[in-house]
Structures are given as structure tokens and as C-alpha cells.
C-alpha positions in Angstrom: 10.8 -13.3 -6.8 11.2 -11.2 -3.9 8.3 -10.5 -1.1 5.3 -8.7 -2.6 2.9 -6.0 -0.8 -0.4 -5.4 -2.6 -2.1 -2.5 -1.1 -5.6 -1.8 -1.6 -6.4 2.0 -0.7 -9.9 1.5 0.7 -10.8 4.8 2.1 -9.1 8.3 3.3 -11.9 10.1 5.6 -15.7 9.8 6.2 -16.5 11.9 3.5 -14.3 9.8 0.9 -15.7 6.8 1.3 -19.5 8.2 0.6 -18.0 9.6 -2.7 -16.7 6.3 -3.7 -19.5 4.9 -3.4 -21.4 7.8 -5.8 -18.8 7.3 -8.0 -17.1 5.9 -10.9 -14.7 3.3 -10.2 -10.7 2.7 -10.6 -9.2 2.3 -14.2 -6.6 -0.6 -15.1 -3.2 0.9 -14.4 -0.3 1.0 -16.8 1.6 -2.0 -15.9 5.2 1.1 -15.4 7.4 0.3 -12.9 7.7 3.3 -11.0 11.1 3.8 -9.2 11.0 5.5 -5.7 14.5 5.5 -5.2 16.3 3.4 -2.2 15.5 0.2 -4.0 11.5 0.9 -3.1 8.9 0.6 -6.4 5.5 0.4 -7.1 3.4 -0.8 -10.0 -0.2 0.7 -9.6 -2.3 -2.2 -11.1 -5.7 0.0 -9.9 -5.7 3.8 -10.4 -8.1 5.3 -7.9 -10.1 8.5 -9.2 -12.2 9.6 -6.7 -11.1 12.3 -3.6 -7.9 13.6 -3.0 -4.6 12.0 -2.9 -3.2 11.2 1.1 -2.7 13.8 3.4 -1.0 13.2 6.7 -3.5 12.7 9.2 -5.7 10.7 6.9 -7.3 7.2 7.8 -6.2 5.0 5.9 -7.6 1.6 5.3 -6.2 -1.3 3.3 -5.8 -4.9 2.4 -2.6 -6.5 2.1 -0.7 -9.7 1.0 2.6 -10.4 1.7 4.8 -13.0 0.5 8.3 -14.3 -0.2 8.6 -15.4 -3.7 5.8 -17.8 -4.3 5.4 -18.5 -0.6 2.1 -16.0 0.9 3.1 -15.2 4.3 0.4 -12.6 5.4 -3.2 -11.8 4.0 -5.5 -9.3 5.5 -8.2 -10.0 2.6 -9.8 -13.1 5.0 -9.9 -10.5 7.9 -10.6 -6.5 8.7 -8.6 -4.3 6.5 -5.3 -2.5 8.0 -6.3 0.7 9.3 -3.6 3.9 10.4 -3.1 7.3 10.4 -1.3 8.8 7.2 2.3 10.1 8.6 1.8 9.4 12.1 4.6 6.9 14.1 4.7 4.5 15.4 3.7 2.7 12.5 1.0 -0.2 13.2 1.1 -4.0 12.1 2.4 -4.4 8.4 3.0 -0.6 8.0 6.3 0.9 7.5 8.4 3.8 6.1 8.5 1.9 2.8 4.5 1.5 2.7 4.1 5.1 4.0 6.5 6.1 1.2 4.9 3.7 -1.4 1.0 4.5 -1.0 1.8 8.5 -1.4 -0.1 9.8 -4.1 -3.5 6.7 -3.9 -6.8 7.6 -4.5 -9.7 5.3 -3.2 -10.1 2.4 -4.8 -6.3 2.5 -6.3 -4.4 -0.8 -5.7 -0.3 -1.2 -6.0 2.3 -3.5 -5.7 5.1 -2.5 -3.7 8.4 -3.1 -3.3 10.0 -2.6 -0.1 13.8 -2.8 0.1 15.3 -4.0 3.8 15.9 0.1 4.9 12.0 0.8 4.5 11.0 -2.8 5.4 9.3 -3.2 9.0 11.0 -2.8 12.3 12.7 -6.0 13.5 12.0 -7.9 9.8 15.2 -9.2 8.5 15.1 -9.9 4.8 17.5 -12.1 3.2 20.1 -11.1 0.8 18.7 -9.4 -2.5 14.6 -10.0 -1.4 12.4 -7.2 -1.4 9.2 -7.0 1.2 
């Protein structure tokens, strides 16, 4: 249950995304549920091995699909990825403190499902009791 965010780290800077292209690709992640505390987690289901981790003022590019327990809500993958700059606010469209705090660490290519509690959730988005974003 719960609303789900699936992240797909497509590309940090110019530079990157001709490396992952040279490249080898992602590896099958280990299935861990990794605990961020503040209710927000993260299971990396693509590990990205290519570049360096995020730096603020990276571009950042992504697909994303949110939903509320079975129910999609949102899904970038039929339209142009989400696109912002690493650690810079206002945050844009779908991005929020919990998805700023829950794609730290990708590499391109990586993908992760995140968990995002109510107090990292979007501005305005008012989750019901107990549901994650």
C-alpha cells in the first residue's frame, strides 16, 4: 500500500550522460530496504555505476510514477522526464525535500523506489492517515 515514487536517474551533467552512453549499464539492486529516517525509504531496484554520485547544482533528470496503493496517479514515462537542479528551492513539479533527500547518492542509470512520509511529501499534498508518497 501506500503511494509509490519510482525515480529513474537519467542524467547529472553533459559530460555524464556521453559516459553512459560509453558505458556499462546498471546492476539489479539488492531488494534492502534502506531507512532514511523521518519515515522516508528507498529500495534501489537499479544501481547506477557510471559518474559521480549528485552534487548540488547538478541537472537532474528523471521519470516518475506516483500512485496511491494500486491506484497510478502520475506518470512522467508517456511524457519528458522531470528535470531540476540538485539542492536548489523552490522545488519544481513532483520534487520535494523527501525526493531531494531520497535520490542522494544515484548514479546514472540507477532507479529507486521511494517512500515519502507527509513532512517530506510535496508542498500543499495532503496524505491520508498512515500513506506514504
Amino acid at each position: 500500500g501506500g503511494l509509490a515514487l519510482v525515480g529513474l536517474l537519467a542524467a547529472t551533467e553533459g559530460s555524464e550522460i556521453i559516459k553512459a552512453f560509453t558505458a556499462t549499464g546498471p546492476v539489479p539492486g539488492t531488494g534492502e530496504v534502506v531507512d532514511l529516517g523521518g519515515g522516508l525509504t528507498y529500495v534501489d531496484e537499479l544501481v547506477g555505476t557510471q559518474g559521480d554520485t549528485l552534487l548540488p547544482g547538478s541537472i537532474v533528470g528523471f521519470q516518475a510514477v506516483v500512485s496511491i496503493g494500486d491506484k497510478q496517479i502520475f506518470d512522467t514515462h508517456s511524457d519528458k522526464p522531470i528535470a531540476y537542479t540538485y539542492g536548489k528551492k523552490p522545488y519544481p513539479s513532483l520534487v520535494c525535500a523527501g525526493v531531494e533527500q531520497g535520490i542522494r547518492g544515484m548514479k546514472v542509470g540507477g532507479k529507486r523506489r521511494l517512500s515519502i512520509p507527509q513532512a517530506l511529501a510535496p508542498e500543499g499534498v495532503k496524505l491520508p492517515p498512515g500513506v506514504d508518497l
